[in-house]
C-alpha positions in Angstrom: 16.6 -4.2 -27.9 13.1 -2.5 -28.1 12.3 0.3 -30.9 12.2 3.2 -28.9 9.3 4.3 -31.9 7.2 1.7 -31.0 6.0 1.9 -27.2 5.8 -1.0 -25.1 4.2 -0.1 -21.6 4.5 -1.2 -18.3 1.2 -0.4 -16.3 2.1 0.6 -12.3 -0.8 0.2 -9.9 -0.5 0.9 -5.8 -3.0 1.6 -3.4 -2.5 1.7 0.1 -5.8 1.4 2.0 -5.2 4.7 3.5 -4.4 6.0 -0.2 -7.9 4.2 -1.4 -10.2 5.8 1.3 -8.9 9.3 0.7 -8.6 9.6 -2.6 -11.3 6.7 -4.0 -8.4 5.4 -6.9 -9.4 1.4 -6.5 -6.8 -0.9 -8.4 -9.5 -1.5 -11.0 -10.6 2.2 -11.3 -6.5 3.0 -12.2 -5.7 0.0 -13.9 -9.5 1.3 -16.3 -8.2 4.4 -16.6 -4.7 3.5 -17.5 -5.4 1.1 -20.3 -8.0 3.5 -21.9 -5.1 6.5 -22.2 -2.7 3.3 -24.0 -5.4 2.4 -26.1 -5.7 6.0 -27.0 -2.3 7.0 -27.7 -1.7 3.4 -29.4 0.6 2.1 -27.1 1.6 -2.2 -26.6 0.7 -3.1 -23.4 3.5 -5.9 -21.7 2.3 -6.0 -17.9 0.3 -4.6 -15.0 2.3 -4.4 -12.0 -0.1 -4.0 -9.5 0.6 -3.4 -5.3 -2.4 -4.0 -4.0 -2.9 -2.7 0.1 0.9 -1.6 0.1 2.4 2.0 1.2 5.0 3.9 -1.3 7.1 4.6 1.9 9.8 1.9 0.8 10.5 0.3 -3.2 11.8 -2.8 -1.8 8.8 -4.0 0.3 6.4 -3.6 -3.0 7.0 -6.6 -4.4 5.6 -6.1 -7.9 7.3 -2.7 -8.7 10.5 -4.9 -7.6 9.6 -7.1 -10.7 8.9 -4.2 -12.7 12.4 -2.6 -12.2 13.8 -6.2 -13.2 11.8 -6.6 -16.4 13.1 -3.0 -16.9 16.3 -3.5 -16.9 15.9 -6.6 -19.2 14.3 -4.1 -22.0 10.5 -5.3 -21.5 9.3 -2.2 -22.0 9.8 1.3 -22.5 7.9 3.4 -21.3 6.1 3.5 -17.5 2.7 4.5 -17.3 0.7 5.5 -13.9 -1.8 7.4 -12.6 0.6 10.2 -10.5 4.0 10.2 -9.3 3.2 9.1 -5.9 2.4 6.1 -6.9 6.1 5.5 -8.0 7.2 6.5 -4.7 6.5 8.0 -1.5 10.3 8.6 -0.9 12.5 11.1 -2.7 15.5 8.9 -2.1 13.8 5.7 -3.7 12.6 8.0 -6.6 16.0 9.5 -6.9 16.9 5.6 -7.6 14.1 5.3 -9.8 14.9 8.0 -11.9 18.0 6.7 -12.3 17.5 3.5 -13.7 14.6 4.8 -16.5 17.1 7.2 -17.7 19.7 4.6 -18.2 17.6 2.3 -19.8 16.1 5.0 -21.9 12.6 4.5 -20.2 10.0 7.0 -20.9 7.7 7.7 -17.9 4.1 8.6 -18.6 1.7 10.5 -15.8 -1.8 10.4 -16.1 -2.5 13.1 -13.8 0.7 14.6 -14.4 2.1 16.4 -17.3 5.7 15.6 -17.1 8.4 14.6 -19.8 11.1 13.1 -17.5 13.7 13.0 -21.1 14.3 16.6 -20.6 16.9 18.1 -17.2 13.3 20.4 -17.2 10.8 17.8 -16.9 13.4 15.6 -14.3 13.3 18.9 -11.9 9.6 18.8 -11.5 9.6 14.9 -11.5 12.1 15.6 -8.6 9.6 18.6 -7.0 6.2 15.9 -7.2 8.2 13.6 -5.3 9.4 15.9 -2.6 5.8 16.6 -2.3 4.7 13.1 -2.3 6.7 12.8 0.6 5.8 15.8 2.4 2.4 14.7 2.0 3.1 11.4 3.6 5.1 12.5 6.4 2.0 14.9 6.9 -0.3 11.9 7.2 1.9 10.3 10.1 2.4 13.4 11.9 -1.6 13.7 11.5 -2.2 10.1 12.7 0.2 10.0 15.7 -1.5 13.5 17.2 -4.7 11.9 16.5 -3.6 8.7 18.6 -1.9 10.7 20.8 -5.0 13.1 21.7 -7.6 10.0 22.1 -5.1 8.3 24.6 -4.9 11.8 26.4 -9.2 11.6 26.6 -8.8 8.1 28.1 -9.5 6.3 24.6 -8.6 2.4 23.9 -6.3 2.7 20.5 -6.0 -0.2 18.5 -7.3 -3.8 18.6 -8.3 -5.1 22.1 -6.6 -8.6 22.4 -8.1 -12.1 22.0 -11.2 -12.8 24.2 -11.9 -8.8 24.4 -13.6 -6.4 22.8 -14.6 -2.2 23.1 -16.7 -2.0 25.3 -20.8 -1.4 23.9 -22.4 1.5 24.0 -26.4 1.4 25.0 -27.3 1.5 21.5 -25.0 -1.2 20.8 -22.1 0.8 19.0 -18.5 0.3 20.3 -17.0 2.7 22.6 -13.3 3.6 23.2 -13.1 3.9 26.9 -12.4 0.2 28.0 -12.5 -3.1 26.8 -14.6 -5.9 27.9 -15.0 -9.7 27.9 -15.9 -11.3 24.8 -17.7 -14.2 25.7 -17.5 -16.4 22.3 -13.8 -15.4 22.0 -13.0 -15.7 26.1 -13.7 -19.8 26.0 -11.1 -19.7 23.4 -8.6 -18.2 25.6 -9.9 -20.5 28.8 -9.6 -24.0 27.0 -5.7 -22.7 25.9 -5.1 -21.6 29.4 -5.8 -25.0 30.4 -4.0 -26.7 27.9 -0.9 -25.1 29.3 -1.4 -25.2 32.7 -2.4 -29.3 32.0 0.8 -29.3 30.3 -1.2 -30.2 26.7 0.5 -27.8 25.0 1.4 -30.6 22.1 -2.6 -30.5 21.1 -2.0 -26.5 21.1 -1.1 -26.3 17.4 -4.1 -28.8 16.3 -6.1 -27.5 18.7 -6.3 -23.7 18.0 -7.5 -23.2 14.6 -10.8 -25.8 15.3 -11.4 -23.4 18.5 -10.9 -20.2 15.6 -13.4 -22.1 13.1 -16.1 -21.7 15.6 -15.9 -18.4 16.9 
């Protein structure tokens, strides 16, 4: 059983790449910033749980705030720090969770953006409002996405990734342009020498075969 006097931290670190071209917070640049408020207020660090790449949508597809909630309810730690409460959670039903479990384990959580005691029923509403947000927000950037998808299909734009052995078709000064796709040729010989493998019924070679055709594209 920890001293609840003494504070032994967990460190929480997510970015989603979406998250790190909006808002510039790299892993290192949090994980930086996070030690230097322990060292200040004289807190034991125990881990960094870092997410690297992953959304706050869903708790149980983040695999290293999954191993944080485990060492939490072994009594590594007691107190969670972070940079802002959507990096906890981009879902007020997986925060509501949260919540849960760092009150019964008598978890302190620590914002660094955030000024928020969650021990208090006052602090645990506006935990429960910058989640709510955090979600809003999210839902925001999907709505924003799918209208923006939806709009370059409706100007005749390519979305996504053309398939093997195409690419978007180049502009004259060599920049890639949405409308259409066109043959790749370095990635179309790949796609040519599989077709005959099939069609020769060499599919057996198609497992050794493939990744010496990738190594020279």
């Amino acid at each position: 059983m920890l001293n609840n006097d003494k504070k032994i931290v967990a460190i929480y670190t997510r970015v989603s790449t979406l998250d790190q071209a909006r808002e510039g917070h790299s892993l290192e640049e949090q994980e930086k910033k996070l030690r230097a408020k322990c060292l200040s207020q004289g807190y034991e660090i125990y881990k960094v749980y870092t997410d690297a790449g992953i959304s706050g949508k869903f708790a149980d597809n983040r695999p290293a705030y999954q191993q944080m909630m485990k060492d939490l309810k072994k009594g590594k730690f007691n107190l969670i720090v972070t940079l802002k409460m959507d990096r906890l959670s981009r879902s007020i039903i997986d925060f509501e969770e949260f919540l849960n479990e760092v009150k019964k384990h008598n978890c302190g959580v620590d914002l660094l953006y955030e000024q928020i005691d969650t021990t208090g029923a006052t602090g645990m509403l506006f935990a429960r409002i910058l989640a709510l947000f955090a979600q809003f927000e999210r839902e925001m950037i999907q709505e924003r996405t799918l209208l923006g998808i939806e709009g370059a299909v409706n100007k005749g734009h390519f979305c996504g990734k053309p398939p093997l052995g195409y690419r978007h078709k180049l502009g004259s000064n060599g920049e890639e342009r949405l409308k259409g796709w066109e043959i790749c040729e370095e990635e179309a010989k790949i796609v040519r020498e599989i077709y005959d493998l099939c069609a020769s019924g060499k599919t057996y070679f198609l497992k050794k075969s493939i990744p010496k055709l990738y190594q020279n594209i």
